[in-house]
C-alpha positions in Angstrom: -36.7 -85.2 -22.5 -36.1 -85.2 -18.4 -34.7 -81.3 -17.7 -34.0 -79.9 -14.2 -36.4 -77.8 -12.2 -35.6 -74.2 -11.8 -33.3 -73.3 -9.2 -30.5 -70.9 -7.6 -27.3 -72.4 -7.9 -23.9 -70.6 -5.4 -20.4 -71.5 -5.6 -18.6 -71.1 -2.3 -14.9 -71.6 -2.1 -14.6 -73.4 1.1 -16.4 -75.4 2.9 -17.0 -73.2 6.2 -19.3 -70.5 3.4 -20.7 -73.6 2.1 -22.1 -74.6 5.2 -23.2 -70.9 6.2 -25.1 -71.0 2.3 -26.9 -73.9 3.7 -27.8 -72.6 7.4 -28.9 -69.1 5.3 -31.5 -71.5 3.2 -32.7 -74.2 5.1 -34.0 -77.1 3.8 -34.7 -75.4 0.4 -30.7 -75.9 -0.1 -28.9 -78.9 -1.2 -24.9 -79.5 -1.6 -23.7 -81.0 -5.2 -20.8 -82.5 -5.7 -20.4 -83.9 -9.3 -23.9 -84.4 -9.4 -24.2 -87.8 -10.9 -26.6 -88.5 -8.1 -28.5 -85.2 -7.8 -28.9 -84.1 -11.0 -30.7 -87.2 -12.3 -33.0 -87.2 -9.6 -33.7 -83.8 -9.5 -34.7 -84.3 -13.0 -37.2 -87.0 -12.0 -38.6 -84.2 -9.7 -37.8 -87.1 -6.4 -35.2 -84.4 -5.1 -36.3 -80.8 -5.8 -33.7 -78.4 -4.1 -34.5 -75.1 -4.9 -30.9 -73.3 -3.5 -28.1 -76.2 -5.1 -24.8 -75.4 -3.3 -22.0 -76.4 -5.3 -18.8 -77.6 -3.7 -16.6 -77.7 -6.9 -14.9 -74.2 -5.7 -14.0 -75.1 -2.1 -10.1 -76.4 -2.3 -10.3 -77.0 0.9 -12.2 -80.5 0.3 -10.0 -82.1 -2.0 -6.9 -84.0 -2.4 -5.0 -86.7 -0.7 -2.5 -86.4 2.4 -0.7 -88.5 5.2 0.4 -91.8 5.0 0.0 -95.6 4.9 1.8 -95.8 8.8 -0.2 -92.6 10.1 -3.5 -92.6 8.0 -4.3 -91.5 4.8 -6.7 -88.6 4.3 -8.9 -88.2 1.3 -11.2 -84.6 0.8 -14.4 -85.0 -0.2 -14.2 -83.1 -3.4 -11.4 -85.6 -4.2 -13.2 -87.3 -7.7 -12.8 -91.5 -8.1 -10.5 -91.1 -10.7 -8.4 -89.2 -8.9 -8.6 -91.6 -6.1 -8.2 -94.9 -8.6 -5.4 -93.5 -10.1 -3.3 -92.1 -6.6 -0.2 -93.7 -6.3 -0.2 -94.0 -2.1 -3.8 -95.3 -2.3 -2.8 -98.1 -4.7 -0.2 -99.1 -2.2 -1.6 -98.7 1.4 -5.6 -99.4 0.3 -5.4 -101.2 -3.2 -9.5 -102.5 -2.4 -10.6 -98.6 -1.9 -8.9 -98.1 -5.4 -10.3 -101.3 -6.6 -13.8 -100.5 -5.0 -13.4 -97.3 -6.9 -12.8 -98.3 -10.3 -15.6 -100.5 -10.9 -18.4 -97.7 -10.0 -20.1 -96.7 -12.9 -18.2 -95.3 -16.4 -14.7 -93.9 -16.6 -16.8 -90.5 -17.5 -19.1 -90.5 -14.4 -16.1 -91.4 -12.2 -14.4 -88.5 -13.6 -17.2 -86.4 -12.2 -18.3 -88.2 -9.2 -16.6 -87.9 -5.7 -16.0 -90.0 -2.7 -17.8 -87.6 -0.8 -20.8 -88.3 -3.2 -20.5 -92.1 -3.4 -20.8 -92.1 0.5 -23.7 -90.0 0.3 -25.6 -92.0 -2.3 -29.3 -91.8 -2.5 -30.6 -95.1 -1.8 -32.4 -96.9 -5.1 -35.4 -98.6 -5.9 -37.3 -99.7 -8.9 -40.3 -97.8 -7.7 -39.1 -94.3 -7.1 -35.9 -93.9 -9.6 -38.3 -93.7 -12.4 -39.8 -90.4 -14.1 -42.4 -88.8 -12.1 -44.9 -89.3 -14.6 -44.5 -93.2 -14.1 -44.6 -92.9 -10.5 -47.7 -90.9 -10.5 -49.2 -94.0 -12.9 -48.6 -96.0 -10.3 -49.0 -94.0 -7.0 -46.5 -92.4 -5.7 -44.0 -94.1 -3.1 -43.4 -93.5 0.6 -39.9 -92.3 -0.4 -41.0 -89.4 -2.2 -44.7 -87.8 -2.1 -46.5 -91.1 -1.4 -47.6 -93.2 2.0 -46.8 -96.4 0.2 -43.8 -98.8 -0.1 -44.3 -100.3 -3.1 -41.5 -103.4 -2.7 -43.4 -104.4 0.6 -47.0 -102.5 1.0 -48.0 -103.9 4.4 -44.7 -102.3 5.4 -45.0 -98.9 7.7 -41.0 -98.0 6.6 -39.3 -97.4 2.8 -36.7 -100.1 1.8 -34.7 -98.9 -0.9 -31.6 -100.0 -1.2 -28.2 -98.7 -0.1 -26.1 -98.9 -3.4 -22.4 -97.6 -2.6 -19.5 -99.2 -3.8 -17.1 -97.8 -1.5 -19.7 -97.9 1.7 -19.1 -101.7 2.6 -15.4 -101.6 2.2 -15.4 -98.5 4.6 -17.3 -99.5 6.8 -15.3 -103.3 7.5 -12.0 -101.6 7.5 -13.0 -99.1 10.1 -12.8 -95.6 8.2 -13.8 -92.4 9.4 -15.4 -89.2 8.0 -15.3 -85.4 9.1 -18.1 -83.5 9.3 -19.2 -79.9 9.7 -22.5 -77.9 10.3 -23.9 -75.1 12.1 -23.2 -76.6 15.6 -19.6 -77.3 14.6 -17.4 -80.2 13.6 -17.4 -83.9 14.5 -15.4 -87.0 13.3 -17.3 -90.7 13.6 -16.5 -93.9 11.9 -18.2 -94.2 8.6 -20.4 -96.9 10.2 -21.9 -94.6 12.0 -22.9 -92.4 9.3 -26.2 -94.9 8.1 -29.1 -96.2 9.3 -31.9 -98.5 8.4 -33.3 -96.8 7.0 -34.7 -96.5 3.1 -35.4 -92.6 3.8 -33.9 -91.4 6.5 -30.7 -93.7 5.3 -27.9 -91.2 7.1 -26.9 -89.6 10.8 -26.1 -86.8 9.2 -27.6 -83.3 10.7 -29.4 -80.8 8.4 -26.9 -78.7 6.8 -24.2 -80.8 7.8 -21.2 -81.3 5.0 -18.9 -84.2 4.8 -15.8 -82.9 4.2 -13.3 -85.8 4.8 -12.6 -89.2 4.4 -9.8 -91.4 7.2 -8.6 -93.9 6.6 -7.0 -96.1 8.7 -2.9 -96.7 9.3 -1.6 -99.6 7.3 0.8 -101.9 9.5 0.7 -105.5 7.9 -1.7 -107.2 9.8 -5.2 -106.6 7.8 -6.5 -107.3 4.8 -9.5 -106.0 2.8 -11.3 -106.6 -0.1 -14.4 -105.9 -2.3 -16.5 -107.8 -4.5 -19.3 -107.0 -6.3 -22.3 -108.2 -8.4 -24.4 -106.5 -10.9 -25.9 -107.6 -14.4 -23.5 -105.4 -16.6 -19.5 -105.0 -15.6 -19.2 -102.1 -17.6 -21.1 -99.4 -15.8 -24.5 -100.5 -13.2 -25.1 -100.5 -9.9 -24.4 -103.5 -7.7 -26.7 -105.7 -6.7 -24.6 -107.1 -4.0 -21.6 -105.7 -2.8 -19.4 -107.3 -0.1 -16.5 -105.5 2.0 -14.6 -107.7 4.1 -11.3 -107.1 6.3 -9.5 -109.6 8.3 -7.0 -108.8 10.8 -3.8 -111.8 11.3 -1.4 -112.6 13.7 0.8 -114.7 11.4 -1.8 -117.2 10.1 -4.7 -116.8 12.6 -7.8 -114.4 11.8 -7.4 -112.5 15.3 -10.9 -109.9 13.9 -13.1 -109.5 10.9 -15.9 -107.4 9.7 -18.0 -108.0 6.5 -20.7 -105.8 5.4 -23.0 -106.5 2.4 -23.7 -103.7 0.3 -27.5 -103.6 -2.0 -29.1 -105.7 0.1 -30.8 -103.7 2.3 -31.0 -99.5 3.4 -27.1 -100.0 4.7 -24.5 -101.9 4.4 -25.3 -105.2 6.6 -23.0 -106.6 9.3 -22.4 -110.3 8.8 -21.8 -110.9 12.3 -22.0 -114.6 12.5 -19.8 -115.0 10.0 -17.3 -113.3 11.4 -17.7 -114.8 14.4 -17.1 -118.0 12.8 -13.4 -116.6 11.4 -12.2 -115.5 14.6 -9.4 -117.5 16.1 -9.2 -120.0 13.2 -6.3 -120.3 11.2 -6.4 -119.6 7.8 -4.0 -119.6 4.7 -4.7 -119.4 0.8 -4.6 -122.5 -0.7 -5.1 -124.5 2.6 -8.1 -127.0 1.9 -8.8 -126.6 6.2 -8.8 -123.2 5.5 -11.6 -123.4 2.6 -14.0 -125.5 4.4 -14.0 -122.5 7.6 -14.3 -120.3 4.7 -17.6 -121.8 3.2 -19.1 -122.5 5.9 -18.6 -119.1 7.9 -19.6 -117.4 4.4 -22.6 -119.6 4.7 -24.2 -117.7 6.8 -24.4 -114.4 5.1 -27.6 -115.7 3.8 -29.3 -115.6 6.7 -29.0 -111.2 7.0 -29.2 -110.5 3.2 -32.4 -109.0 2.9 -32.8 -109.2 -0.8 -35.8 -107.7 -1.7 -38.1 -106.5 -5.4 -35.8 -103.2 -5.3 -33.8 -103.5 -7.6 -32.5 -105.7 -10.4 -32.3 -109.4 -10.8 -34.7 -112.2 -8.9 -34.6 -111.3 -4.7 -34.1 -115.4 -4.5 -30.8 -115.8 -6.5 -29.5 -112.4 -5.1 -29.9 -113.9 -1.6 -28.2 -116.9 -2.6 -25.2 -115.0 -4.0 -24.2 -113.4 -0.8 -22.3 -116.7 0.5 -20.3 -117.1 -2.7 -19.6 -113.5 -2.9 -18.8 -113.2 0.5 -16.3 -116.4 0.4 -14.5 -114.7 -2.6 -14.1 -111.5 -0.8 -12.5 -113.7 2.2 -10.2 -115.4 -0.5 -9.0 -112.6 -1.8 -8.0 -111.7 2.2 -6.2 -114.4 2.1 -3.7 -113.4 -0.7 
């Protein structure tokens, strides 16, 4: 049986004495949100906070406010059920919701967050594992070890980014609030990654998320999300595509699609987006298609499909075009 380490465990109730908890502590400390992510690891001994602050008390981090014209506003704290199930997200943002309800287990989403599901740990086959099979084997860069086990010769980790909601934010432009010792700043949830297996976030020690933005709803974009995994019911993707296309009546004016668990953040398509631009495009059209294909062609070329995580790296690779031409269909209407 897995059981957690030993540690201190303080309830703030907002998020300004959450953030002075963590400044008090250091690194020792760690913020939990429903703690589907931390807990399990913490168990495995590859996170071992010894100060866990607990943002369940702070009301200031959850709930939904503005609107689909001005720009919807989601706390951290707010969980995915809550979120799947709010009546002015299923109407202004129906592929957050969507995004939403296919992450994990009706349980886990009850407990989980969007604030957590941003923050995901990055996965891979060789460190979530019990730290008695990773000491069997070495340990990995990504926790104890000087190794990277999916590519040795490598000098950085690649464990995978695995976020359902991250490439749908990140296409449609979303921000995110955050505040720390030095104060608060707002950046587009883009900007919150890097490539990086480890160091996967821009976020500064001690720094809390505390808000999701989303963007004003006016009738000219479209967004979707598709994702792949072995088992619909409750795992991780394996590939997850956001896309958003912006129209003036039936010409793709702009157009972002990230892929999701394929590499340490949610990849840019670029080319293919370039290849949407300025074309006109309507569901059912059989001109429309063919752009469609072929621009979603060349999501192969950045999906960096790699031994991380489940399924053959080949096929993976190979399912980014479809995946990403059935996101773009669903744009379409």
């Amino acid at each position: 049986m897995l059981r957690l380490p030993r540690f201190t465990y303080h309830r703030p109730t907002s998020a300004a004495e959450a953030v002075k908890i963590a400044a008090d502590h250091g690194p020792a400390s760690q913020y939990v949100a429903g703690g589907t992510d931390l807990y399990p690891n913490m168990k495995r001994r590859v996170q071992t906070p010894t100060e866990v602050i607990a943002l369940s008390g702070c009301a200031d981090l959850v709930g939904v406010s503005g609107s689909a014209a001005e720009g919807i506003t989601v706390g951290a704290m707010t969980t995915l059920t809550s979120l799947e199930k709010d009546p002015a997200l299923q109407a202004a943002h129906p592929a957050l919701v969507h995004a939403a309800s296919v992450i994990s287990t009706p349980l886990l989403r009850n407990m989980g967050t969007i604030g957590g599901n941003l923050l995901l740990d990055t996965r891979c086959n060789y460190y979530d594992q019990s730290h008695e099979w990773r000491e069997s084997i070495s340990f990995c860069m990504k926790c104890s070890g000087d190794t990277c086990w999916v590519a040795p010769s490598s000098p950085r980790c690649w464990a995978v980014q695995s976020s359902d909601t991250v490439p749908l934010l990140c296409a449609v432009g979303a921000e995110v609030s955050l505040i720390g010792p030095e104060g608060e700043r707002r950046i587009p949830v883009a900007d919150l990654y890097q490539d990086d297996g480890i160091a996967f976030t821009t976020k500064k020690p001690g720094e809390l998320l505390t808000h999701l933005h989303l963007p004003a709803v006016d009738g000219t974009w479209r967004a979707s999300y598709r994702k792949l995994r072995r088992r619909d019911t409750f795992d991780f993707p394996v590939l997850g595509i956001g896309a958003w296309l912006r129209f003036d009546g039936d010409v793709c004016t702009a157009a972002e699609i990230r892929i999701g668990g394929a590499g340490s953040y949610a990849i840019p398509a670029t080319k293919t987006a370039e290849l949407l631009i300025g074309e006109k495009l309507v569901a059912g059209d059989a001109a429309a298609e063919e752009r469609i294909t072929a621009a979603a062609q060349e999501a192969f070329k950045p999906t960096r499909a790699m031994d991380n995580t489940d399924h053959f790296a080949s096929w993976r690779k190979k399912m980014a075009p479809v995946f990403v031409a059935r996101a773009l269909r669903d744009c379409l209407g």
